[in-house]
C-alpha positions as CSV (number, residue, x, y, z in Angstrom):
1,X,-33.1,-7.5,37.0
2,X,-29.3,-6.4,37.7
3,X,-28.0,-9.0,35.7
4,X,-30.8,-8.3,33.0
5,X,-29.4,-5.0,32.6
6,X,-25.4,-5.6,33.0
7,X,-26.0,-8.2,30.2
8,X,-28.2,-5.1,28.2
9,X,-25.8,-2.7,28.6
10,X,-22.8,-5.4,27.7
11,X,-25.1,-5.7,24.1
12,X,-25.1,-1.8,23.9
13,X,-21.1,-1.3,24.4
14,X,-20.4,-4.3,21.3
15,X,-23.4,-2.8,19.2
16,X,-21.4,0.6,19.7
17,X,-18.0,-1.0,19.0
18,X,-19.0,-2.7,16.3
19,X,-20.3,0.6,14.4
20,X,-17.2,2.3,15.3
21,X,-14.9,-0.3,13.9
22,X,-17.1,-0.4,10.5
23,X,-15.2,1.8,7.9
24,X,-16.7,5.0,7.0
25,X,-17.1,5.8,3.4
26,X,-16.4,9.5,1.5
27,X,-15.6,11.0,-1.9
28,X,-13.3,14.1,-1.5
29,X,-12.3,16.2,-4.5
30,X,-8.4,16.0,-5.0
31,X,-6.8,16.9,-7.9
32,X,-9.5,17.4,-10.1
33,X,-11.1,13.6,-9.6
34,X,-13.8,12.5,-6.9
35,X,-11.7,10.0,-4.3
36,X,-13.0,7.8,-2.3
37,X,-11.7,6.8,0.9
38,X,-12.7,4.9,3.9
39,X,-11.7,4.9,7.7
40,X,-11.9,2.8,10.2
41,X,-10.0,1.9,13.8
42,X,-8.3,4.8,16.0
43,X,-4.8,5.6,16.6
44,X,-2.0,7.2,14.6
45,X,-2.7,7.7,10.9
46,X,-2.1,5.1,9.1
47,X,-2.8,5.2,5.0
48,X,-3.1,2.3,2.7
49,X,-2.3,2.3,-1.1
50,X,-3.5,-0.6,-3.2
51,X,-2.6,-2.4,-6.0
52,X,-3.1,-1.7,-9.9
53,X,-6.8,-3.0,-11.3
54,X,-7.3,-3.3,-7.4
55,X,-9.5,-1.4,-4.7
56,X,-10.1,-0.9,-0.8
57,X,-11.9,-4.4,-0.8
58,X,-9.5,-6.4,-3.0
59,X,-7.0,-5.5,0.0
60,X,-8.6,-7.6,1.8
61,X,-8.6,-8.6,5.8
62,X,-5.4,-6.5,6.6
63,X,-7.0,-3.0,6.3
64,X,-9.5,-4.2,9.3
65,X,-6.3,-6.3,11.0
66,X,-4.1,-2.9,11.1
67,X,-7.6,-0.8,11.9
68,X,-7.3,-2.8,15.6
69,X,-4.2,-0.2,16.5
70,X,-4.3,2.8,13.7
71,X,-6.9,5.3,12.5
72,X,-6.5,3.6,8.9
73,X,-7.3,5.8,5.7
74,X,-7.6,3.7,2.8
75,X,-7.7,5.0,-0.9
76,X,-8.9,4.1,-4.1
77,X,-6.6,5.9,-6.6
78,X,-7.4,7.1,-9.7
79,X,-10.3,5.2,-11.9
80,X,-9.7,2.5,-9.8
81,X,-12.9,1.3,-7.1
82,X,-15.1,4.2,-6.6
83,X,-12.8,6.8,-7.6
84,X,-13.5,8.7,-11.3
85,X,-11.3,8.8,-13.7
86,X,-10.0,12.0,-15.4
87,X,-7.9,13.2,-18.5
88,X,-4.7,12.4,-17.2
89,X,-1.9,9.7,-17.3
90,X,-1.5,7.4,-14.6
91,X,1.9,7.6,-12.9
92,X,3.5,7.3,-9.9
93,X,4.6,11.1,-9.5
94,X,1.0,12.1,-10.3
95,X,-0.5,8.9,-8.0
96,X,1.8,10.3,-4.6
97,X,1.0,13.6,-5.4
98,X,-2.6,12.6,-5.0
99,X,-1.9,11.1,-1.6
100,X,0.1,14.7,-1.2
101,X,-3.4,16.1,-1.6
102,X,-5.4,13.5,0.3
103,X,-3.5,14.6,3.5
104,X,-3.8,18.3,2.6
105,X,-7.9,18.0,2.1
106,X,-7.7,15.9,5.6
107,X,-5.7,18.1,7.6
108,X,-3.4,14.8,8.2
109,X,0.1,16.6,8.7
110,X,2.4,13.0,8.9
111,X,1.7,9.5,8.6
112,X,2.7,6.1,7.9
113,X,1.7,4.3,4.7
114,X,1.5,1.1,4.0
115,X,1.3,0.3,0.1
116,X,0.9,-3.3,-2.3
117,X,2.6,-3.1,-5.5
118,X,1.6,-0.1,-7.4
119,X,0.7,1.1,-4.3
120,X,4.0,0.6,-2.9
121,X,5.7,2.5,-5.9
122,X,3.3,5.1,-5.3
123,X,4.2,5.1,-1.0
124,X,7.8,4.9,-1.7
125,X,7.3,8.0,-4.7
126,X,5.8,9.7,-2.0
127,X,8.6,9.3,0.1
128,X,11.0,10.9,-2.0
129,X,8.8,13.9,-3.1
130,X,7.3,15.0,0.0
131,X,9.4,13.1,2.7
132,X,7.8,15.4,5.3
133,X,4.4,13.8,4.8
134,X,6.0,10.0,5.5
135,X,6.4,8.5,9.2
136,X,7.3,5.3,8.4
137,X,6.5,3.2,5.1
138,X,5.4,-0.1,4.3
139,X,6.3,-1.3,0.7
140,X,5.1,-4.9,-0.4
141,X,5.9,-6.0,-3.3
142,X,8.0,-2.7,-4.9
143,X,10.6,-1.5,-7.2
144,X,13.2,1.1,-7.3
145,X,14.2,0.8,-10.7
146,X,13.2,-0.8,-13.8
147,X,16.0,-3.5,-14.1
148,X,14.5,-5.3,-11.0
149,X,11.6,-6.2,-12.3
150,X,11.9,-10.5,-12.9
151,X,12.8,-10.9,-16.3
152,X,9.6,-13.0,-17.3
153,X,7.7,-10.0,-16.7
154,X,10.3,-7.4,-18.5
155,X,9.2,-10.2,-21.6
156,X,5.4,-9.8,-21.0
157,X,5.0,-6.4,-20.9
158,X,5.3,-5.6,-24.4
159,X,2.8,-8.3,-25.5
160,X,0.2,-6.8,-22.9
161,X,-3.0,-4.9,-25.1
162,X,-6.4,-3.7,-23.6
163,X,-8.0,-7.2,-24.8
164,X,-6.2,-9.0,-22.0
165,X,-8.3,-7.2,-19.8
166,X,-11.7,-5.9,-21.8
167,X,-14.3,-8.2,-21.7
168,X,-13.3,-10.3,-19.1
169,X,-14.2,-11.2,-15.3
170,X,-12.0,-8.7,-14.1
171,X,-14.3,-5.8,-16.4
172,X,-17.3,-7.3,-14.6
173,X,-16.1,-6.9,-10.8
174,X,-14.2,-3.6,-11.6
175,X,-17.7,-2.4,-13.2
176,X,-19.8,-3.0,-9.7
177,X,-18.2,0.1,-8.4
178,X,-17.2,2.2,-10.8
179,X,-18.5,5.2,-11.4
180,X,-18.5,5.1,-15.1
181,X,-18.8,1.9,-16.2
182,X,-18.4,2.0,-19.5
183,X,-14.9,3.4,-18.6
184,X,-12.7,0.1,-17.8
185,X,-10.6,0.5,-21.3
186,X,-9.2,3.7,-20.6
187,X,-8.2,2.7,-17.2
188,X,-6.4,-0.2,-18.8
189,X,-4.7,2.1,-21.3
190,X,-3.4,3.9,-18.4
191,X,-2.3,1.2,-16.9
192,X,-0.3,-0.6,-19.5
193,X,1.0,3.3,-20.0
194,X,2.4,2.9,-16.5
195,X,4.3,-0.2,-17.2
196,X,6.1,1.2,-20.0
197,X,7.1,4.4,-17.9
198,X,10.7,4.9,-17.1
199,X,11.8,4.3,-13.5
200,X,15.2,4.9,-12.2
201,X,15.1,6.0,-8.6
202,X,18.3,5.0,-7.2
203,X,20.0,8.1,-6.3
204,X,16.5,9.4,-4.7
205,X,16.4,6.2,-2.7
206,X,19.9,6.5,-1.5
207,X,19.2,10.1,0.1
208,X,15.8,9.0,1.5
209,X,15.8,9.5,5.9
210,X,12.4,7.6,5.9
211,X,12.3,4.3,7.7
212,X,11.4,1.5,5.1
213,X,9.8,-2.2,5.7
214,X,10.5,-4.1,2.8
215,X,8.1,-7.0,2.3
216,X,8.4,-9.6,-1.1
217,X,7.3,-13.0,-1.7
218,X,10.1,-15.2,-2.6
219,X,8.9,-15.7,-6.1
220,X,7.5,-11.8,-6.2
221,X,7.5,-9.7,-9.4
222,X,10.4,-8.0,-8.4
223,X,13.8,-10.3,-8.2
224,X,15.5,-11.1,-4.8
225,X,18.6,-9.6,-5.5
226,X,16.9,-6.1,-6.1
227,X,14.8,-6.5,-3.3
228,X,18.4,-7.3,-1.2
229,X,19.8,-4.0,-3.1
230,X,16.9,-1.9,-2.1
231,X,17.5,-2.9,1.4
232,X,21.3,-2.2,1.4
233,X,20.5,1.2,-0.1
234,X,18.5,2.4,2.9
235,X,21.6,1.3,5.2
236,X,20.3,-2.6,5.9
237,X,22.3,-5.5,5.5
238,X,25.5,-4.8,7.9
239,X,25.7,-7.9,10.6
240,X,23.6,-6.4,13.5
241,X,26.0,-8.0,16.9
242,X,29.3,-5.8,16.0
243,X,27.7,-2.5,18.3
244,X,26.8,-0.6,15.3
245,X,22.7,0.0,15.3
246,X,20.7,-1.3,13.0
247,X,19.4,0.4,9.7
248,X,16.0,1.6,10.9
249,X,14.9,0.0,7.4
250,X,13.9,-3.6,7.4
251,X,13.6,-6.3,5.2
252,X,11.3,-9.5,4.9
253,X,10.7,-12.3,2.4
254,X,7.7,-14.7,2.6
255,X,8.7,-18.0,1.5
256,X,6.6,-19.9,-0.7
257,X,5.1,-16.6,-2.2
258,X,4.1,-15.1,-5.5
259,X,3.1,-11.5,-6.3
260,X,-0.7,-12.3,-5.7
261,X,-0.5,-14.1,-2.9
262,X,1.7,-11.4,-0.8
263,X,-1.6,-9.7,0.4
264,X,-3.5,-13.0,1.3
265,X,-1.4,-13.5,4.6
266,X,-2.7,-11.2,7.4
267,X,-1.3,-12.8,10.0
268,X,2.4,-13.3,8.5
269,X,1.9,-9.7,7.2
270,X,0.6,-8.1,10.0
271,X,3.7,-9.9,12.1
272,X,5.8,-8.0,10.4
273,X,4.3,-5.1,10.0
274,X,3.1,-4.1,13.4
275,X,6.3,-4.5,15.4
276,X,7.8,-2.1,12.7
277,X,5.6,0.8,13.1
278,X,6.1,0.4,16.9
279,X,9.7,0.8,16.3
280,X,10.7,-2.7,18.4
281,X,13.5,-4.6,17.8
282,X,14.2,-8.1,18.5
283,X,16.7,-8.5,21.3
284,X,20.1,-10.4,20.6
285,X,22.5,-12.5,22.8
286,X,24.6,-9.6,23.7
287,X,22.1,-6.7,24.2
């Protein structure tokens, strides 16, 4: 009978486990749009930023990897997922300033973000408008600055046109949660919009106090050398066993690794990204 009930109430403290590490889903108003949201794991704030023609599924297994240690808010932005659409250009300034607005409507005062591509430009646009809001940031797969784009996609963006997308696999999936469906072109235009916007951020980079992780794949769509130059612009790439500390920003390239396949590798990911947020730093010979 005791062991019939230790072994019931074992069953009772997963069940409850289980329900608290499923992710909650919301819509909140921000900015004139309905966003939806989902959270999951407890800890510090931790807020994750998608890709573009992405959502909080398409992320895949590291939102529920990073939910183990963090109370993890992840957001679909604008006409992407379950989040409407609304009479308005998608850009990076308006994208963090909906982020801005998240964490007003939340009450969340300060947290760290981690942000894929688009959602990296947005994080790191955050950043440099409303550096107050940022902990620590987690950009995979960014750019600073137009010119560091590779050059084969500098040559494709002017060929790309609604049709590439319209009509396709992509429209189907994208359709299954949105809440217009018939609203996938508009999203696109936006889109290819946001490819063609200016971005030269440099100077706001250089003045930026917020501790950065860098991650790229070796054959990202930005190049190596901007990645490298976006490191050395946050104070990284000094040789770390001369006394001098090291630049709280850090740097990491996954060999073997294209823009798409950055966010398939939780583990290698999640290696980097954890020991970051916890502020450790690997011990040398002569510390």
């Amino acid at each position: 009978m005791i062991r019939t009930a230790i072994i019931a109430g074992a069953l009772l403290m997963a069940t409850a486990i289980a329900a608290q590490a499923k992710p909650v889903g919301a819509t909140i108003e921000i900015n004139g749009m309905q966003m939806y949201y989902e959270v999951s794991g407890t800890g510090d704030p931790l807020i994750v930023l998608h890709g573009a023609y992405m959502n909080i599924p398409t992320m895949g297994a590291i939102i529920p990897k990073l939910a183990e240690t963090h109370e993890v808010y992840a957001l679909e932005f604008q006409g992407h997922g379950r989040t409407t659409d609304i009479e308005r250009p998608i850009t990076y300034p308006n994208l963090a300033g909906d982020v801005a607005a998240f964490m007003d409507a939340m009450g969340i005062e300060k947290a760290d973000i981690f942000g894929y591509s688009m959602g990296a430009a947005a994080g790191l646009r955050l950043a440099i408008d409303h550096p107050e809001k940022v902990d620590q940031l987690v950009a995979a797969s960014v750019a600073y600055d137009s010119s560091g784009w590779q050059p084969a996609f500098v040559a494709f963006i002017p060929q790309m046109v609604p049709e590439f997308f319209v009509g396709t696999a992509m429209e189907d999936e994208w359709k299954k949660l949105a809440p217009n469906p018939d609203g996938f072109r508009g999203v696109v235009e936006k889109l290819i919009a946001l490819e063609h916007e200016p971005m030269a951020w440099e100077e706001e980079v250089k003045a930026l106090k917020t501790p950065i992780l860098i991650i790229a794949g070796d054959a990202d769509v930005s190049t190596l050398e901007h990645n490298i130059a976006l490191f050395r612009l946050l104070g990284g790439g000094d040789m770390g066993d001369m006394g001098s500390p090291l630049s709280s920003s850090r740097l990491a390239i996954l060999p073997a690794t294209s823009h798409t396949a950055v966010i398939n590798q939780v583990e290698l990911l999640h290696g980097f990204i954890e020991p970051f947020l916890r502020g450790e730093i690997p011990k040398g010979m002569f510390e």
